[in-house]
N, CA, C and O atoms as CSV, one atom per row, in Angstrom:
chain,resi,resn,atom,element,x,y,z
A,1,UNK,N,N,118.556,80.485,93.953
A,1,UNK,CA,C,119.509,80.434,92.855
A,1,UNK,C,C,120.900,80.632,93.414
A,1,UNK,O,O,121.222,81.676,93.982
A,2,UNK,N,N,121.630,79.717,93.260
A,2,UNK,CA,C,122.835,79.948,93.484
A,2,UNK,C,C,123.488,80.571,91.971
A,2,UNK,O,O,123.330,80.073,90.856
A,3,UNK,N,N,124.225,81.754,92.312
A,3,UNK,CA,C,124.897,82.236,90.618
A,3,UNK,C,C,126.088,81.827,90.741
A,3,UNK,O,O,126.356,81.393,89.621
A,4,UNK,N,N,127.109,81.669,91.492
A,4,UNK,CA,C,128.855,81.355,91.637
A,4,UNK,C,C,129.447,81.085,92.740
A,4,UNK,O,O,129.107,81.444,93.867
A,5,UNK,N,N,130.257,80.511,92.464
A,5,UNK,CA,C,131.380,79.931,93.559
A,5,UNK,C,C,132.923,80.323,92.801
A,5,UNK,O,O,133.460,79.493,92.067
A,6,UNK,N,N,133.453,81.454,93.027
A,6,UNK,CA,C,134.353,81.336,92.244
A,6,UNK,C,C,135.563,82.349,93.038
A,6,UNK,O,O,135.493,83.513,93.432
A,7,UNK,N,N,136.642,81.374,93.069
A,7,UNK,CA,C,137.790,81.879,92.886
A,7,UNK,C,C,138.935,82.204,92.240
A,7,UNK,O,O,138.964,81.714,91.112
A,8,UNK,N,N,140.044,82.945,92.570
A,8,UNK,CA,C,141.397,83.067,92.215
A,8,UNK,C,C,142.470,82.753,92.758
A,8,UNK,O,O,143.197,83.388,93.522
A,9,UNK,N,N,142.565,81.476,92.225
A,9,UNK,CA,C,144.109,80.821,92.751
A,9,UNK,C,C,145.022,81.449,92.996
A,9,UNK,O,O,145.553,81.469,94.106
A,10,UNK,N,N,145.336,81.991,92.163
A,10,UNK,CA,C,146.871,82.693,92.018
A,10,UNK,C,C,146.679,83.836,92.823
A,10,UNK,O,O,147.698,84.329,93.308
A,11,UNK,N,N,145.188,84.557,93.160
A,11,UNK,CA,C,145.710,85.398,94.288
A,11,UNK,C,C,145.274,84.821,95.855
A,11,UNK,O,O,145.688,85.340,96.892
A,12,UNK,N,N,144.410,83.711,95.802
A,12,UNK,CA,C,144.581,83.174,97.586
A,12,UNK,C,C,144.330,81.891,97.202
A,12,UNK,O,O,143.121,81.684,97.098
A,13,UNK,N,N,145.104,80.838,96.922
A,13,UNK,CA,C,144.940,79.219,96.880
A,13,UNK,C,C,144.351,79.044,97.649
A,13,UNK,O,O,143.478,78.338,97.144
A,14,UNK,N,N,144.016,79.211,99.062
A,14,UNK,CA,C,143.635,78.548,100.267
A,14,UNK,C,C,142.280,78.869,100.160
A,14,UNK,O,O,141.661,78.205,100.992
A,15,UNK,N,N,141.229,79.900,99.229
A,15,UNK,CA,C,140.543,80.537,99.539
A,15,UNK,C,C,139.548,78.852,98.469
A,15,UNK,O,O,138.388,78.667,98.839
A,16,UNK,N,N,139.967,78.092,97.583
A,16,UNK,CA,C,139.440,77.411,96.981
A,16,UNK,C,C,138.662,76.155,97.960
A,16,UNK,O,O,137.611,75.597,97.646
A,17,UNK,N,N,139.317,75.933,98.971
A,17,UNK,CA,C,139.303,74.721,100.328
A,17,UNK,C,C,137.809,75.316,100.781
A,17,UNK,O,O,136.728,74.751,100.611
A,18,UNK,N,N,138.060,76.678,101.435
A,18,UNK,CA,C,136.885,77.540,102.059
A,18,UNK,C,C,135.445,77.387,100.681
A,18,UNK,O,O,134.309,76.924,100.786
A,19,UNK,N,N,135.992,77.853,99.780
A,19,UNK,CA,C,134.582,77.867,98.815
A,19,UNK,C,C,133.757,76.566,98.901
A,19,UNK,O,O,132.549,76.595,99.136
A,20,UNK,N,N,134.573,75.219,98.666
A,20,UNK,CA,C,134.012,73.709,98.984
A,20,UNK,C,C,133.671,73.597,100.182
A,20,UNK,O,O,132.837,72.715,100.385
A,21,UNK,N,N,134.048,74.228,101.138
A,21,UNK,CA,C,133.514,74.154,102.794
A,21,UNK,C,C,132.086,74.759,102.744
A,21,UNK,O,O,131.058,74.311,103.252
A,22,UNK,N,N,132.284,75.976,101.951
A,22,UNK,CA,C,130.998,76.559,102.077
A,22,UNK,C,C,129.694,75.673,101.228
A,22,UNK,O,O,128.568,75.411,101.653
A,23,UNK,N,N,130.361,75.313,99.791
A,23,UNK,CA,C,129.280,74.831,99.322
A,23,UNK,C,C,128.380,73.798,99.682
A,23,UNK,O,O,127.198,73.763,99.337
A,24,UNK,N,N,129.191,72.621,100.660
A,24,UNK,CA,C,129.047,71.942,101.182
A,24,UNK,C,C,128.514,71.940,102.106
A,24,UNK,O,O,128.047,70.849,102.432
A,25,UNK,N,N,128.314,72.938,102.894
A,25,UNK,CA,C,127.376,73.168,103.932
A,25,UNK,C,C,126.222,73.569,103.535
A,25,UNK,O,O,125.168,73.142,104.007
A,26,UNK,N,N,126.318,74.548,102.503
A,26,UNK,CA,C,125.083,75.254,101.735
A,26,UNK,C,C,123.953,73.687,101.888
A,26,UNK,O,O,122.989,73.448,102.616
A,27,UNK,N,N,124.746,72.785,100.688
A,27,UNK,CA,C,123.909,71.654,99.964
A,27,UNK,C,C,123.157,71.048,101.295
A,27,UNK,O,O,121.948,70.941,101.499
A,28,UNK,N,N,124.184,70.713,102.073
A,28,UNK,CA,C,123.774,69.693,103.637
A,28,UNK,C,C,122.196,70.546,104.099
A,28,UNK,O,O,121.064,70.072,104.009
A,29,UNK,N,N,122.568,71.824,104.563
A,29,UNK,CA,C,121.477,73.031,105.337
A,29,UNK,C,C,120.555,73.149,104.396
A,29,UNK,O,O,119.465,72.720,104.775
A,30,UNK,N,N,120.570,73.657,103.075
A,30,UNK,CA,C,118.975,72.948,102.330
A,30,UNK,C,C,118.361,72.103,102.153
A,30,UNK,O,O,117.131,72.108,102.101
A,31,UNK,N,N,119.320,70.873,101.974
A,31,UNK,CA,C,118.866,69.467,102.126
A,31,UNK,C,C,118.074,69.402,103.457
A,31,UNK,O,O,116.877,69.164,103.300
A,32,UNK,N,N,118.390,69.523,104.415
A,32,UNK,CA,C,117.811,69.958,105.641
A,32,UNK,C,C,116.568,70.477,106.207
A,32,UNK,O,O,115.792,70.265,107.139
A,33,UNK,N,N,116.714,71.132,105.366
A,33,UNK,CA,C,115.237,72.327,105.240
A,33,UNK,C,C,113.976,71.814,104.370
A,33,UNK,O,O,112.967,72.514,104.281
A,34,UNK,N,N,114.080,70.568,103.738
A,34,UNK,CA,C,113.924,70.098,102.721
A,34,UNK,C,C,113.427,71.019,101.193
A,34,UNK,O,O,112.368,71.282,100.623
A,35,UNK,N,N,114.686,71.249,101.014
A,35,UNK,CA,C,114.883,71.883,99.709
A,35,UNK,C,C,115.089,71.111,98.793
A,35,UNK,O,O,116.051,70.347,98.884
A,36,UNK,N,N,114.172,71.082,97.540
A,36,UNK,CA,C,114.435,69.971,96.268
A,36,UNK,C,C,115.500,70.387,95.200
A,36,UNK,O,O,116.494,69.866,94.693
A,37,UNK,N,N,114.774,71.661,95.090
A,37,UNK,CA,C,115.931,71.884,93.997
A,37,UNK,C,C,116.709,73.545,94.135
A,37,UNK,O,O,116.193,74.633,94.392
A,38,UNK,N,N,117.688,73.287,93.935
A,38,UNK,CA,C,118.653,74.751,93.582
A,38,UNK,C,C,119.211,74.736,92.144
A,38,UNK,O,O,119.604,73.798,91.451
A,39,UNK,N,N,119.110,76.291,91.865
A,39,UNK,CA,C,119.185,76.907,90.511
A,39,UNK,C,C,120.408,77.188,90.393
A,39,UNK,O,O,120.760,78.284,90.827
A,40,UNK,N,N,121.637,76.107,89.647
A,40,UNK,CA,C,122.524,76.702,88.781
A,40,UNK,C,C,122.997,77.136,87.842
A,40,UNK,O,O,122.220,77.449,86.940
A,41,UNK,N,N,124.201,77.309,87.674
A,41,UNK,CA,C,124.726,77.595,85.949
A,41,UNK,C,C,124.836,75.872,85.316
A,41,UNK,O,O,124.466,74.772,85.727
A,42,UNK,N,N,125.441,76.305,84.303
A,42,UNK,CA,C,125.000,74.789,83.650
A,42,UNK,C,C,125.875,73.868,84.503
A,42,UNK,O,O,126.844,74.356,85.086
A,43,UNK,N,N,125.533,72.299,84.633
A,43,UNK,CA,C,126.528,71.512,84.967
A,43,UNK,C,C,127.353,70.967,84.040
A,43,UNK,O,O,128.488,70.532,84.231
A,44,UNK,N,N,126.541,71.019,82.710
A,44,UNK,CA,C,127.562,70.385,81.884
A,44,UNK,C,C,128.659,71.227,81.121
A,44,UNK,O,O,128.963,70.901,79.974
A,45,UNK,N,N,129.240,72.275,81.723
A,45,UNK,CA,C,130.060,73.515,81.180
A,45,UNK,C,C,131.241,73.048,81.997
A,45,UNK,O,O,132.274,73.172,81.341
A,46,UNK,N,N,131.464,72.503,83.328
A,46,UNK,CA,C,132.026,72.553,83.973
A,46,UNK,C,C,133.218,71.734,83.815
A,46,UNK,O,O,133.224,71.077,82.774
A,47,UNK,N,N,134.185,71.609,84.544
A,47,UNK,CA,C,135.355,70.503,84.847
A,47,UNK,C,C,134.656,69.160,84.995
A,47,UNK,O,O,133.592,69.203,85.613
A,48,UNK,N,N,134.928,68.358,84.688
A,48,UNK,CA,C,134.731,66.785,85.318
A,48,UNK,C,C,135.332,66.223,86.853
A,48,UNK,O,O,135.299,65.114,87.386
A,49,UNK,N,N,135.845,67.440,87.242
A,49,UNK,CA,C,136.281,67.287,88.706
A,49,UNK,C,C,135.262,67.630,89.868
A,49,UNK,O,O,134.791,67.056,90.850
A,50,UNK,N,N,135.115,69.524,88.912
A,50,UNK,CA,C,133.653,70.043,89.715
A,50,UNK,C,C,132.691,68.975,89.404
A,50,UNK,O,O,132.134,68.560,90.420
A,51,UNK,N,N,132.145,68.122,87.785
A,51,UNK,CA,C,131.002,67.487,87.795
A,51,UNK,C,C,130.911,66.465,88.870
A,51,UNK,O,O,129.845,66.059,89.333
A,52,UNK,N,N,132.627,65.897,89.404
A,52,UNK,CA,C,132.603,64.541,90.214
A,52,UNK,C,C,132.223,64.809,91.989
A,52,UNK,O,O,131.730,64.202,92.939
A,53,UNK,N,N,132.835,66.156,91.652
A,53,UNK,CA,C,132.337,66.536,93.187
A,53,UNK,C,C,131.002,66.920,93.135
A,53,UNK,O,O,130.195,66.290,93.818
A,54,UNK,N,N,130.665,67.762,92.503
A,54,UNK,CA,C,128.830,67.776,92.604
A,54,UNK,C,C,128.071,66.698,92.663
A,54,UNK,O,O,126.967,66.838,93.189
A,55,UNK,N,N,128.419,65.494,92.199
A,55,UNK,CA,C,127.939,64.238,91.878
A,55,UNK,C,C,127.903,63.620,93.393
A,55,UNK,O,O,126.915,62.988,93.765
A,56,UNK,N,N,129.055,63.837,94.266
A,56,UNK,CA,C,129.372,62.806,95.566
A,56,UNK,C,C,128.389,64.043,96.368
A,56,UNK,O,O,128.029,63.382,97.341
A,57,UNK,N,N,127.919,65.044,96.503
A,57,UNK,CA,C,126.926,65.892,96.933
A,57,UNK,C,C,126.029,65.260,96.781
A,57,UNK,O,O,125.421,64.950,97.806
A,58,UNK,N,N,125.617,64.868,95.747
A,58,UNK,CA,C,123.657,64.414,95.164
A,58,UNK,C,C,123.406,65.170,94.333
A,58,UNK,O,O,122.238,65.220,93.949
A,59,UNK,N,N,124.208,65.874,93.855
A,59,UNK,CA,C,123.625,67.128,92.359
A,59,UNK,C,C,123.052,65.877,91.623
A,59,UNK,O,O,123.479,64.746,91.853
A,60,UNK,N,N,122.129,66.126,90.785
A,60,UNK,CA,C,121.641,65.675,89.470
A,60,UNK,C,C,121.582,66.488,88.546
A,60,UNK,O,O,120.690,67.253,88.913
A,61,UNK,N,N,122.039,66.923,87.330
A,61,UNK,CA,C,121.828,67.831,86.428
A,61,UNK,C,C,120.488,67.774,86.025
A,61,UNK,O,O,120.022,66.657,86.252
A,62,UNK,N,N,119.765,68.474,85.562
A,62,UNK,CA,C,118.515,68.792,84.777
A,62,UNK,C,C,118.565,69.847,83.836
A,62,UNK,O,O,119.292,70.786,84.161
A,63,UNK,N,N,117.814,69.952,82.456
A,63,UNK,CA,C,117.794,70.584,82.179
A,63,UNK,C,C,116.297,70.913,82.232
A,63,UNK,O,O,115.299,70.201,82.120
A,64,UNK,N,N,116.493,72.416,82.471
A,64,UNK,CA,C,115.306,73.194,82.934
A,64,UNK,C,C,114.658,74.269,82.151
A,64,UNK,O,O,115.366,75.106,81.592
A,65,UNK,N,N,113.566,74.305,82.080
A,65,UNK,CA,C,112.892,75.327,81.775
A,65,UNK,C,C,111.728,76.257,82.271
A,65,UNK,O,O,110.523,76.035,82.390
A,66,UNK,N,N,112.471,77.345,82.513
A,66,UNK,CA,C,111.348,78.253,83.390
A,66,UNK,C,C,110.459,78.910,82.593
A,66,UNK,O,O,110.635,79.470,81.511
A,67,UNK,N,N,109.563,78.783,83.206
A,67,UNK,CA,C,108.300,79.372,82.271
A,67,UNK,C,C,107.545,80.633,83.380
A,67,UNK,O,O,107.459,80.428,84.590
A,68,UNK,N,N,107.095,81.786,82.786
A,68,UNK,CA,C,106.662,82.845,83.491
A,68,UNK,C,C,105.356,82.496,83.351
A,68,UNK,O,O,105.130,81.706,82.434
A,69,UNK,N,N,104.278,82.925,84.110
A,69,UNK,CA,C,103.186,82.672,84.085
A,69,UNK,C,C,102.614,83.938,84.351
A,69,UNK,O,O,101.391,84.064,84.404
């Protein structure tokens, strides 16, 4: 499960570049591992900027339902 990626502009702009560096490696290194799926917050809550960049990743949104067994 990934829970956040989140920064504050206004107190380190530069720190927003690093978060996309990271996520981006994250996605690549599971992909890797062959990892199918990772657990986010919703996609459809988001910016249409974050949705466009998740999109050039390979995100697919789903909606999911976990069931306990």
């Amino acid at each position: 499960m990934l829970f956040a990626l989140v920064t504050r502009p206004d107190r380190q702009p530069e720190s927003s570049w690093a978060r996309y560096q990271l996520h981006t490696f994250l996605v690549f290194d599971l992909g890797s591992s062959r990892i199918e799926r990772l657990l986010t917050g919703s996609a459809f809550r988001i910016s249409a900027g974050h949705q466009y960049f998740q999109h050039l990743l390979g995100y697919r949104p789903r909606n999911l339902r976990v069931k306990v067994i």
